[in-house]
Structure formats: C-alpha cells, structure tokens
C-alpha positions as CSV (number, residue, x, y, z in Angstrom):
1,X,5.9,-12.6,18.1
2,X,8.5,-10.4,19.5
3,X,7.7,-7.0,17.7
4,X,9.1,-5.4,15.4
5,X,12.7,-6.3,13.4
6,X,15.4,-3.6,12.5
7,X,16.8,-6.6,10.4
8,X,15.6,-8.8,8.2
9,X,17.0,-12.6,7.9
10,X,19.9,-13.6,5.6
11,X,17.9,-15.9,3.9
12,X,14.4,-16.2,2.0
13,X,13.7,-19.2,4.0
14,X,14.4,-17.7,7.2
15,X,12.6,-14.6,6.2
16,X,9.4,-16.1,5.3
17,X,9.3,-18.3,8.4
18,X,9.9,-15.1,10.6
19,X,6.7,-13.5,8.6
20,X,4.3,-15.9,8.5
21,X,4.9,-16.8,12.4
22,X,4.1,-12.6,12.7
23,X,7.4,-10.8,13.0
24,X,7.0,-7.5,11.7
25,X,10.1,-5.9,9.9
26,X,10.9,-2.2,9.7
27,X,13.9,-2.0,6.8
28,X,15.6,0.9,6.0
29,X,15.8,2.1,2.2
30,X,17.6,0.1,-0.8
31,X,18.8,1.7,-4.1
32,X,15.6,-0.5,-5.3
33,X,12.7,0.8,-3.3
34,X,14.7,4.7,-3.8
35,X,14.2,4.2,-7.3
36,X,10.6,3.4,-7.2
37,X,9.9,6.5,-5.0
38,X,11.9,8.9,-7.3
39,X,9.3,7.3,-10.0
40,X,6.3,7.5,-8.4
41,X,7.4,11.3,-7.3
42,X,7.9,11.7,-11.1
43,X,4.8,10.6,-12.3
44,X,2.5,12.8,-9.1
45,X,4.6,15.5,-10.3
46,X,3.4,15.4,-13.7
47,X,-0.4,14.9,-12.8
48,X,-0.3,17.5,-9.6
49,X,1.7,19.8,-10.8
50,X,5.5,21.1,-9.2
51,X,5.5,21.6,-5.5
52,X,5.3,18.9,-2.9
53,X,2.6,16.5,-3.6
54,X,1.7,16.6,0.2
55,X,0.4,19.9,-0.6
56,X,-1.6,19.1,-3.7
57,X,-5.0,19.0,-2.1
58,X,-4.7,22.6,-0.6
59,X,-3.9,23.7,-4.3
60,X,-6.6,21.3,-6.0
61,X,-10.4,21.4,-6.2
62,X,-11.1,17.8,-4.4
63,X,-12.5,16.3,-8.3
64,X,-10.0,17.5,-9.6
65,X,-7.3,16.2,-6.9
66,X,-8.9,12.4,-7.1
67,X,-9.3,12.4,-10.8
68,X,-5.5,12.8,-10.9
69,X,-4.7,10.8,-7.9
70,X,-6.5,8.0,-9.6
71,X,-4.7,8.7,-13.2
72,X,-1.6,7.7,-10.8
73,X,-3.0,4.8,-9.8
74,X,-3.8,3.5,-12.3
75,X,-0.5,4.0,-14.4
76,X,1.1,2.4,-11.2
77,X,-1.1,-0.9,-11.2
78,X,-0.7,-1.0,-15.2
79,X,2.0,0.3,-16.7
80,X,4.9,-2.6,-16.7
81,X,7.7,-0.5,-14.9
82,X,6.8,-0.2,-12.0
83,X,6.0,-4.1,-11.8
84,X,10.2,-4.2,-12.8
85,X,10.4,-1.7,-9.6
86,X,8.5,-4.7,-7.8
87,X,10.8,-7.7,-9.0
88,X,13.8,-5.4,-8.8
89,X,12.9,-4.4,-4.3
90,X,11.9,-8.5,-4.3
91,X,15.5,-9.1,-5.5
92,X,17.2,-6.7,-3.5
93,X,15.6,-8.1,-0.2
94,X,17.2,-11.5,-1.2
95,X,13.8,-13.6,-2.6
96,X,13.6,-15.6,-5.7
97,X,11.5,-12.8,-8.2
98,X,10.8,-16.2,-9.8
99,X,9.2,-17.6,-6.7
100,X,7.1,-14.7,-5.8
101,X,3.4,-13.7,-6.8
102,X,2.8,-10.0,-5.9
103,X,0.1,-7.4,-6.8
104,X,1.2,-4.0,-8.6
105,X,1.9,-1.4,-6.4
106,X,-1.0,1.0,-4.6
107,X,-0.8,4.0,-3.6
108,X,-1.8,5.7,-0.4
109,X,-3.1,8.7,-0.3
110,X,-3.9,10.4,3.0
111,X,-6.0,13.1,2.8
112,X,-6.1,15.9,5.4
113,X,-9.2,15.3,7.3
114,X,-10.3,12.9,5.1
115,X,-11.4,10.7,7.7
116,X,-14.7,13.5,7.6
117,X,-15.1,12.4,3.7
118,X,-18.4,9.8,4.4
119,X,-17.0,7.7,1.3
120,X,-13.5,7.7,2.9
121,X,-14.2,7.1,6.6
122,X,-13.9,3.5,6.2
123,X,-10.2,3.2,5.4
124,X,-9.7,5.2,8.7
125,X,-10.7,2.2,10.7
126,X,-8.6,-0.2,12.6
127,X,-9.1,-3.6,10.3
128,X,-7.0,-6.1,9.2
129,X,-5.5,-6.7,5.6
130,X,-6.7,-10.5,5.6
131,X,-10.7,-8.8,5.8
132,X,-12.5,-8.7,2.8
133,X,-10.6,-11.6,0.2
134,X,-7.3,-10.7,1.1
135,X,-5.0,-14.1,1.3
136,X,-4.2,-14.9,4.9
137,X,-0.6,-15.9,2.4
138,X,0.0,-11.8,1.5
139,X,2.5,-10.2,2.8
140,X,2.3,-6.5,2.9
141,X,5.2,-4.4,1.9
142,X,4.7,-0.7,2.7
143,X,7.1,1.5,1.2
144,X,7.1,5.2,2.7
145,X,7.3,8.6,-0.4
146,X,8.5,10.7,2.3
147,X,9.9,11.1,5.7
148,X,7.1,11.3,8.2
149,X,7.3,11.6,12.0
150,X,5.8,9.1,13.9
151,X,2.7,10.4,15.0
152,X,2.1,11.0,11.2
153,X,1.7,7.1,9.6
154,X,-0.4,3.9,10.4
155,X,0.1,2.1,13.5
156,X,0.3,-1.6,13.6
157,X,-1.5,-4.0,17.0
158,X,0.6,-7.1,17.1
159,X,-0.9,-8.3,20.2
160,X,-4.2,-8.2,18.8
161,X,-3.1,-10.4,15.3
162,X,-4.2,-13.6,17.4
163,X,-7.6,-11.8,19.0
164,X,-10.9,-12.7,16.8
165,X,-12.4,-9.6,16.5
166,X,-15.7,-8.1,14.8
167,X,-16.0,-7.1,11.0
168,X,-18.2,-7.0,8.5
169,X,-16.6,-8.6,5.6
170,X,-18.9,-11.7,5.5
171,X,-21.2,-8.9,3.6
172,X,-18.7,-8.9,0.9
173,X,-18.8,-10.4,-2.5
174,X,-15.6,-11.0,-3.9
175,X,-16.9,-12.3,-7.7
176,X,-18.9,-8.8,-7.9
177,X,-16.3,-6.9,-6.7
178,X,-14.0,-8.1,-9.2
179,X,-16.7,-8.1,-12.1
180,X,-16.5,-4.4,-12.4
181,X,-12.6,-3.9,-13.5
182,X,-12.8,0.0,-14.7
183,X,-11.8,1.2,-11.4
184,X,-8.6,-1.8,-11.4
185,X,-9.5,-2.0,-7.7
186,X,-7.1,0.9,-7.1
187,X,-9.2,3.5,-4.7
188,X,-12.5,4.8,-3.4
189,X,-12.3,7.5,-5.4
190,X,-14.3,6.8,-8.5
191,X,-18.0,8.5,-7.9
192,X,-19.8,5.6,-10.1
C-alpha cells in the first residue's frame, strides 16, 4: 500500500486490483457525483428548511432534526433515483454498472458534539467498515456535500489495515439485525 491516489486507473481491471491490494483513492468531482449532491441538497432543503443544512441542528429541536434527517434517509435508500445517481458515478468512473452490486446511498450526518449523544458515541470510534457483517468485497465510496477543511472529515489508518485489532462485533447478530426492516438500516436515530 503506498497511500493515498490523486488518480484513479484507466481501467476497471486495474482499478479493482489497486483496491482490493489497499490503495486508497481521493478523486476529484464528476458531473455524476455533482449531480447527486445538488439532489441530495434538494431533498435536506425541503425537510430542513432554506439555509445551509450544516446549520440545521442549531435551528431544530434534536427530535425534530433526526426525524427529518431520517425522512432523508430513507428517501435516499428507497426512492429509485438516487440508485440511477449510483449507476450513473459507477459509469462515470469507468466500471461495468452491469458488473457491479452496490447498496443505496447513506448519509452522514455529523452532529456538533454528537460524539456526547450516549446513543451516537459509537460511530465516533476508530473501527473498521468490514466489522459487524460488512463484506471484506465492499468498497466504500464516500462522496463529500460540501467543502470541508481537513481537520473537519474522517481520517483513514492505512498502516493499521494489516494490524488485528480488538472489536466487539462477534456480539453481533446479523439475522436479527436484519429482521427488523422499519428503520432500512439507515441510522441510529430511531428511539424504538
């Protein structure tokens, strides 16, 4: 693993290779993944009101904020175009849409001091994406709403990707996790 790429391959083949052997890639925007932000910015508009969503929590009660941060959600896991937005950013980055599985897209929401919320605390943690069911196979695409300095987003530990290192997902049940589908597996949020 030599870090992170500025480029990605010229070829799906290549790419994939380069992926699964732990390259990371940063890529810059295509008209694709721009078109799924203006959506998504569309659609938290419309349930957080005008402003910058960014903001929203300052302006919202916290029930009220989740309850509509989880309306979002949910339309972005269900409704059918923003799974084109998916195929279409799978396109434009040169794979087969054919030859890809992928899971609708999630939303992150970062709450200020939210790592003090008891029920949130968890995704604060350093973990890995593999924990808890995930297919060592996924490959996860992050997609950024807005420009953010450095000091602002996740950071990623290559050098520990080949470390074993404690967790606690052998406590979890994958066939009762997914029994329960209200939620769609889409965020922390609901209270039942």
């Amino acid at each position: 693993m030599t870090g992170y790429q500025s480029m990605m391959a010229t070829d799906s083949a290549t790419l994939c290779e380069a992926i699964y052997a732990g390259e990371l890639f940063h890529v810059g925007p295509s008209p694709a993944s721009l078109a799924l932000v203006d959506d998504v910015h569309e659609l938290l508009a419309g349930e957080l009101g005008a402003g910058d969503p960014r903001f929203a929590q300052a302006r919202m009660e916290d029930a009220a904020f989740f309850d509509a941060i989880g309306r979002v959600r949910r339309t972005l896991y269900t409704d059918p175009r923003f799974h084109r937005h998916v195929v279409e950013i799978v396109a434009a980055a040169g794979f087969d849409p054919a030859e890809v599985a992928f899971d609708p897209v999630r939303l992150r929401v970062v709450s200020h001091d939210g790592h003090h919320n008891p029920r949130a605390a968890p995704l604060y943690y350093a973990h890995r994406d593999t924990w808890f069911a995930l297919s060592q196979a996924v490959v996860a695409w992050w997609i950024a709403m807005h420009d953010m300095p450095e000091e602002q987003t996740f950071e990623i530990y290559p050098e520990w990707f080949e470390r074993p290192i404690a967790n606690s997902s052998e406590g979890f049940d994958y066939d009762a996790w997914a029994v329960d589908t209200r939620s769609l597996r889409i965020g922390w949020q609901d209270r039942d």
